[in-house]
VOLOFI-676621 format. One record per residue (C-alpha): residue in one letter; x, y, z. Coordinates in steps of 0.25 Angstrom, whole numbers, padded with zeros to 4 digits, always signed. Layout:
# VOLOFI-676621
aXYZ ...
END
This chain:
# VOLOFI-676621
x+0092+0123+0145 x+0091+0123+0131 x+0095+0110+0128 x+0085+0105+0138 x+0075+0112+0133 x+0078+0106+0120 x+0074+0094+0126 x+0062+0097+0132 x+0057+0101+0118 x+0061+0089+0110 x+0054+0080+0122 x+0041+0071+0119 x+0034+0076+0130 x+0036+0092+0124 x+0032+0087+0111 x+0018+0081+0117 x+0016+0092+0125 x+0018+0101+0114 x+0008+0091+0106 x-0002+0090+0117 x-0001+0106+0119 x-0004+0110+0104 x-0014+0099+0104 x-0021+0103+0116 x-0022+0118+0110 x-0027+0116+0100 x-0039+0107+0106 x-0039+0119+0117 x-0041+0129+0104 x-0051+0122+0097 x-0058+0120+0110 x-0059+0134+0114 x-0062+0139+0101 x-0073+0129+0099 x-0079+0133+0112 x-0077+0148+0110 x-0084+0146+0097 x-0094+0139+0100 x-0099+0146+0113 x-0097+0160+0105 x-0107+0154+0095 x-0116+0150+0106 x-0116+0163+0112 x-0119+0170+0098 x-0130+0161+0096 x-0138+0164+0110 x-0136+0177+0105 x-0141+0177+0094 x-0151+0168+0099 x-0155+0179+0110 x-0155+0190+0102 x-0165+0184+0093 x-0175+0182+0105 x-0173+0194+0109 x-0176+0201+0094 x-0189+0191+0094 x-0193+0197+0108 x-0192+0212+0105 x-0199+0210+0090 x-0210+0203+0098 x-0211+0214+0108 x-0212+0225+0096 x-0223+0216+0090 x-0231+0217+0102 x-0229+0232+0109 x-0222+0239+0098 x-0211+0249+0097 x-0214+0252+0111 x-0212+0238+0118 x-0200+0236+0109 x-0192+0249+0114 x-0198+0243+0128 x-0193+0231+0128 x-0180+0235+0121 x-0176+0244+0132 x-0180+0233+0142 x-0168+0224+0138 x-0159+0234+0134 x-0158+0239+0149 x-0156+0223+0155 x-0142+0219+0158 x-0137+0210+0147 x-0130+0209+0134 x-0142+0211+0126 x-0142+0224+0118 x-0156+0230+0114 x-0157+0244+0103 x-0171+0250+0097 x-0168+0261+0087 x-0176+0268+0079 x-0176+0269+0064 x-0164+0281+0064 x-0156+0269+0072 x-0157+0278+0085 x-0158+0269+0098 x-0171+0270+0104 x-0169+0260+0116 x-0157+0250+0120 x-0145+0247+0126 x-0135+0250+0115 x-0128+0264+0114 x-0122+0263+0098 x-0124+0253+0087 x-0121+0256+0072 x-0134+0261+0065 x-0132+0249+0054 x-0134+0238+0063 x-0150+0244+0064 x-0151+0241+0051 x-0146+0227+0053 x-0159+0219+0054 x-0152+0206+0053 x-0158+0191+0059 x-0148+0186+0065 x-0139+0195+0076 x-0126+0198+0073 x-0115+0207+0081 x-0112+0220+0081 x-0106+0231+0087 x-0113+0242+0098 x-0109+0251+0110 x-0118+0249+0122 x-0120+0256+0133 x-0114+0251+0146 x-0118+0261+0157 x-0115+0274+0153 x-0103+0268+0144 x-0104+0262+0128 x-0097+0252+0125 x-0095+0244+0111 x-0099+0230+0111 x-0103+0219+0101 x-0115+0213+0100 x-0125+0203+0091 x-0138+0211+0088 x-0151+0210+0079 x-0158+0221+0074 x-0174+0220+0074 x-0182+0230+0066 x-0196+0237+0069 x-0206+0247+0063 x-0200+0260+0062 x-0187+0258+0058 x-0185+0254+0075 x-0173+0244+0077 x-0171+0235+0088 x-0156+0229+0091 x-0157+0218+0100 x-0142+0212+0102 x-0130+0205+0114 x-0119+0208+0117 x-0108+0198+0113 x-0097+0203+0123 x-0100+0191+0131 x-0096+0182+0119 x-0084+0188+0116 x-0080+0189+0131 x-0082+0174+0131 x-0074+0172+0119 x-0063+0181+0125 x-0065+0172+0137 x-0062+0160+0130 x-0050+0165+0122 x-0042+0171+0135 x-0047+0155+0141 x-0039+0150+0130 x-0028+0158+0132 x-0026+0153+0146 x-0027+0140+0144 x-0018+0138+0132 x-0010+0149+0138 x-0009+0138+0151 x-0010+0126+0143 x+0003+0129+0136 x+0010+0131+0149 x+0004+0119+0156 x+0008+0112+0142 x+0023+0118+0146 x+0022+0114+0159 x+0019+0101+0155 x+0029+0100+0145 x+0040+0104+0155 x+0037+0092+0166 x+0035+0080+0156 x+0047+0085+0147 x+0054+0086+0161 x+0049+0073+0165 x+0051+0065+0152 x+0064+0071+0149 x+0070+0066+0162 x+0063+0053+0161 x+0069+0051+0147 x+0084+0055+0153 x+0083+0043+0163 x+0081+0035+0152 x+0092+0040+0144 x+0101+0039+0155 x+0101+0026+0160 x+0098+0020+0143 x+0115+0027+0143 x+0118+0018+0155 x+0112+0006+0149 x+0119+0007+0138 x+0131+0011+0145 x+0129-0004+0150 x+0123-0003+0161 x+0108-0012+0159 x+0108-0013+0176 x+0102+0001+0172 x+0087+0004+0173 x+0078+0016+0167 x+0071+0022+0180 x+0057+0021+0183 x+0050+0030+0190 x+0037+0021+0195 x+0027+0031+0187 x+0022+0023+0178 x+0022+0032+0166 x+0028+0027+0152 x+0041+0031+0157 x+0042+0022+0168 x+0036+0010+0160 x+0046+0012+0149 x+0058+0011+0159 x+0051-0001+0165 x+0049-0008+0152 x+0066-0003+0147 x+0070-0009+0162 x+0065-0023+0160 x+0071-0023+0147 x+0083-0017+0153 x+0083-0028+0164 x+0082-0039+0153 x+0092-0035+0145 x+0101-0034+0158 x+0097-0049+0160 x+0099-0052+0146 x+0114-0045+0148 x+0116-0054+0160 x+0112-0067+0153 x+0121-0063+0143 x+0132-0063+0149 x+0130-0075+0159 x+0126-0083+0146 x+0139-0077+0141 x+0149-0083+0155 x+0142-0095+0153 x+0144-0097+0137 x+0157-0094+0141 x+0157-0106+0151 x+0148-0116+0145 x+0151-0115+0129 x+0165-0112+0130 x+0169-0121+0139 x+0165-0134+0130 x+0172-0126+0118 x+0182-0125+0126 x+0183-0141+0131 x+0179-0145+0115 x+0193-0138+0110 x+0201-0141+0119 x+0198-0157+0117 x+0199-0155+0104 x+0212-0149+0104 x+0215-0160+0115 x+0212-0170+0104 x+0219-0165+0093 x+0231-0163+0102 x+0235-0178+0105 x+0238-0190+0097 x+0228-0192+0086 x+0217-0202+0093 x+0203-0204+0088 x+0196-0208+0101 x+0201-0195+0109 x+0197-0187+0096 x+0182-0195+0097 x+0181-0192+0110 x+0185-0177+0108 x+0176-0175+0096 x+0164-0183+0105 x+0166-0172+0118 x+0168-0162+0108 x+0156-0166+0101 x+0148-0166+0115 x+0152-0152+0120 x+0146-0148+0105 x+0133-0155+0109 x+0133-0147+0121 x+0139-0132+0114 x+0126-0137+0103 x+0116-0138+0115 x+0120-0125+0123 x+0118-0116+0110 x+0105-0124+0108 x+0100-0122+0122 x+0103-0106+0118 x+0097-0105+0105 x+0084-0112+0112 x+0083-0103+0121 x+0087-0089+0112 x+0074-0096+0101 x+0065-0098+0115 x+0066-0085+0121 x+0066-0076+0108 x+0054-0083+0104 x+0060-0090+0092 x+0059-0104+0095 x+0053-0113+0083 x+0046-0125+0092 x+0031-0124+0090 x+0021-0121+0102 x+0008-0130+0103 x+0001-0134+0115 x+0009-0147+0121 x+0009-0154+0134 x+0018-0149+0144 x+0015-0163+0151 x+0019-0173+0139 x+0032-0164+0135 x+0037-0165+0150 x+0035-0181+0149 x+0041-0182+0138 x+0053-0175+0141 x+0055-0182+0153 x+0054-0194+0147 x+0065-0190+0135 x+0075-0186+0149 x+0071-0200+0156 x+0081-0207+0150 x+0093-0198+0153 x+0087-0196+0167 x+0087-0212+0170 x+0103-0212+0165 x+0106-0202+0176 x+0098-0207+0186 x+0088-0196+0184 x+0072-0200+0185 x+0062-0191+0179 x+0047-0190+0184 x+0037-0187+0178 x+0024-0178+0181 x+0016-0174+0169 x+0004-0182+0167 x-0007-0171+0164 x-0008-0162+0152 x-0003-0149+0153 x-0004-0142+0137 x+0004-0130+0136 x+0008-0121+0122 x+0022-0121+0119 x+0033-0127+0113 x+0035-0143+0116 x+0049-0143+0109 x+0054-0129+0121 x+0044-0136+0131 x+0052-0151+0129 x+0065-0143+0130 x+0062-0137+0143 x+0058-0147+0149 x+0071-0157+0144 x+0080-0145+0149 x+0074-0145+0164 x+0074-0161+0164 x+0089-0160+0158 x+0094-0150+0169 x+0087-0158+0180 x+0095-0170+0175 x+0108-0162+0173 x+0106-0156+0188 x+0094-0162+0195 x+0103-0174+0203 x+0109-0174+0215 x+0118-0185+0220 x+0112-0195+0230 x+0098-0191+0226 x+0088-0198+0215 x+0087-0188+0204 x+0072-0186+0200 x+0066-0177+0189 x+0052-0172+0190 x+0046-0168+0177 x+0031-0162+0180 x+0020-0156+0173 x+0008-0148+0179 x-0003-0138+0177 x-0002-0124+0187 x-0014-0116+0183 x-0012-0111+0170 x+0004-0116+0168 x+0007-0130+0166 x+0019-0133+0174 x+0033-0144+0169 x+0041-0145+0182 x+0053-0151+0179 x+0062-0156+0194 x+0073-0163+0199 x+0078-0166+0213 x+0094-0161+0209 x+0099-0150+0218 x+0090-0138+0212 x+0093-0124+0211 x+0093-0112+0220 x+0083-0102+0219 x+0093-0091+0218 x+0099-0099+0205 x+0085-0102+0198 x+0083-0089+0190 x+0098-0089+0186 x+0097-0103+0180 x+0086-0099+0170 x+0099-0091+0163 x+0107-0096+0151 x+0120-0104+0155 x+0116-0104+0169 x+0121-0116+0177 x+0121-0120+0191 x+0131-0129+0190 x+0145-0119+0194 x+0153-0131+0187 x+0145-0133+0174 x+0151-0146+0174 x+0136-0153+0170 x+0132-0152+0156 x+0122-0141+0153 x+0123-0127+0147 x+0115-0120+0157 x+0105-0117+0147 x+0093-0129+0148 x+0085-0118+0160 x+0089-0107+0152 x+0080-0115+0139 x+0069-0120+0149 x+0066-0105+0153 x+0067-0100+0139 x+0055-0110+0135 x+0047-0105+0147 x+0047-0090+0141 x+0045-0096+0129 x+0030-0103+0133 x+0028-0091+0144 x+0030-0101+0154 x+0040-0100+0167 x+0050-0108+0174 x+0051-0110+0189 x+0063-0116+0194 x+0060-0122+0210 x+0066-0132+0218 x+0061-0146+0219 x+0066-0149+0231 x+0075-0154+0228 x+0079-0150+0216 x+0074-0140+0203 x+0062-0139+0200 x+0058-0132+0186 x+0045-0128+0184 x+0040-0123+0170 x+0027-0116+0169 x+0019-0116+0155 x+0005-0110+0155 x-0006-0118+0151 x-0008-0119+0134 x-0020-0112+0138 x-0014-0099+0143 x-0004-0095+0135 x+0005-0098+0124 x+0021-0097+0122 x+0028-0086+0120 x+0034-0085+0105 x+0041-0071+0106 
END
């Protein structure tokens, strides 16, 4: 209990309730004290204020009717219901007429302006009871006195009022300040050990391993969102990782593998320059190949972190497909392979000419490498074209495609169809293509051309938007 407690205290959400608590005090205090103030200020002026009408009425009744009128109207307010206190006494300070039983003899002699507060028994029925209260003293021929005054219980009732009001609500402040404290804590506390628990699992290992989501929307649910994608590319990540580790282990240790192994073949037998040419020439070719793959990788790694050099200007989609094409048409007529052409308009988008050519090279290379089937002519369609705000290279052959199930999966590093790997490639040229897309905030769409694969990359127009540089 203690220890949970201990926790509860050391939380955020005590800390801003405690915040918001003292903070809200203190605005309460200063409120209600401002408000007490001013109204008892108020209050005294219109007393003041009466009290003064009142003295100006009875001086204007002694100036017309004399001692008489005055003790008249005198004993007329002094028996109305009120808080207004009324005294005539004679020049001995005896009371003559009023409603007040005992007031100090000095206060007579206090002829002041302005009213100010004293103290006086009144009679209430048959009783006397002491009571405070703002009079003036107003002075007549004959040494006769007139007090006219108000009671200010009123006042201080009011200002009692008040502080027992702010009592009860900091009293009840403070316990729904408590209250509140408890729930959120509570509410936070066990939030915060979902957290914790399933961060242990995942670093235990276990990255299938999601923080949970309640569907409330709040801050709590939007951070566990955003942590689960990360989560879930970092899985992915984990993934590629070790299928590009399988096949590393296939597609770069194998060549090693066949490059000692003819060398040590060579060395082995009778001293022969030609067999040792042909050794250093095979040798030298699964080099080219080995230099190619770690090229294809480093290409992809500058791409997608952003870091690739080639300078982004506004070129023509249109006249890098042509020329491209036309740079494959040689190789292409060797094996039997022709390629048509379809890009006659002008299509302007902003990227990279140099990442662009390459793309576009690697998708005309595969469909060469695996865009034939026996008996049938092999044809290679190379087309650009404008779809709204993208401009469109489709790149298609009329080989033996590939299965909707596999087209995601060949996006991937090292990834090849081909179960027997005996065709040259290192499984990366796709893997390139999609890396440069990212790059220009472009897509790529793999479909079938029936037959065969069609590719399709979608760059947006110069005019509505610009690559992506990390």
């Amino acid at each position: 209990m203690v220890s949970a407690l201990g926790r509860f205290l050391r939380t955020t959400a005590f800390r801003l309730t405690l915040v918001y608590l003292v903070v809200f005090s203190i605005v309460t205090v200063f409120l209600i004290g401002y408000v007490t103030r001013t109204t008892n200020e108020l209050l005294t002026r219109q007393l003041r204020e009466a009290i003064d009408q009142e003295v100006a009425e009875l001086d204007e009744q002694y100036q017309a009717g004399g001692l008489r009128r005055l003790l008249t109207a005198i004993d007329q307010k002094s028996r109305a219901p009120g808080a207004g206190l009324y005294l005539l006494a004679d020049f001995s300070g005896n009371p003559v007429v009023g409603n007040i039983a005992d007031i100090p003899p000095a206060i007579l002699d206090d002829a002041a302006e302005t009213a100010h507060p004293i103290r006086y028994a009144r009679f209430d029925g048959d009783r006397k009871q002491n009571h405070v209260a703002l009079v003036r003293v107003l002075q007549f021929d004959g040494g006769f006195r007139a007090l006219v005054g108000r009671d200010i219980g009123e006042r201080d009732r009011f200002r009692e009022l008040f502080g027992r009001s702010f009592r009860v609500v900091m009293g009840v402040m403070v316990v729904l300040a408590l209250v509140t404290w408890w729930f959120v804590s509570r509410r936070v506390l066990r939030r915060i050990d979902q957290v914790s628990a399933t961060s242990a699992r995942i670093v235990a290992g276990d990255l299938t391993d999601r923080l949970p989501v309640t569907g409330s929307g709040d801050e709590f649910d939007r951070l566990a969102l955003a942590v689960n994608d990360m989560l879930g590319r970092i899985d992915d990540l984990m993934k590629g990782l070790k299928e590009v580790s399988d096949n590393i282990a296939h597609d770069l240790k194998t060549p090693l593998t066949r490059m000692r192994n003819r060398v040590d073949e060579a060395l082995g037998g009778e001293p022969d320059p030609a067999r040792y040419r042909s050794a250093l020439e095979a040798t030298i070719e699964e080099s080219d190949a080995l230099i190619r793959t770690f090229n294809a990788l480093l290409m992809i790694a500058r791409v997608e972190s952003g870091g690739q050099p080639a300078e982004t200007a506004t070129v023509d989609l249109a006249e890098i497909a042509r020329e491209v094409a036309e740079f494959y048409e040689p190789v292409a007529e060797e094996d039997g392979v022709r390629i048509a052409v379809d890009a006659d308009l002008a299509a302007p988008v902003l990227g990279s000419r140099e990442l662009i050519a390459q793309a576009l090279g690697n998708l005309i290379d595969n469909a060469l490498k695996y865009g034939r089937v026996e008996g049938r002519a092999a044809v290679i369609r190379v087309a650009v074209a404008r779809d709204g705000a993208f401009v469109v290279a489709t790149v298609a052959d009329n080989g033996t495609g590939v299965a909707e199930s596999d087209r995601e999966r060949v996006l991937s590093r090292f990834v090849r169809l081909e179960a027997s790997r005996s065709k040259p490639g290192s499984g990366l040229g796709l893997s390139l293509v999609a890396a440069v897309m990212r790059h220009h905030r472009g897509s790529m769409v793999l479909g079938d051309a029936g037959p065969g694969l069609k590719v399709d990359l979608r760059f947006p127009s110069s005019e509505a938007a610009a690559p992506h540089k990390g």
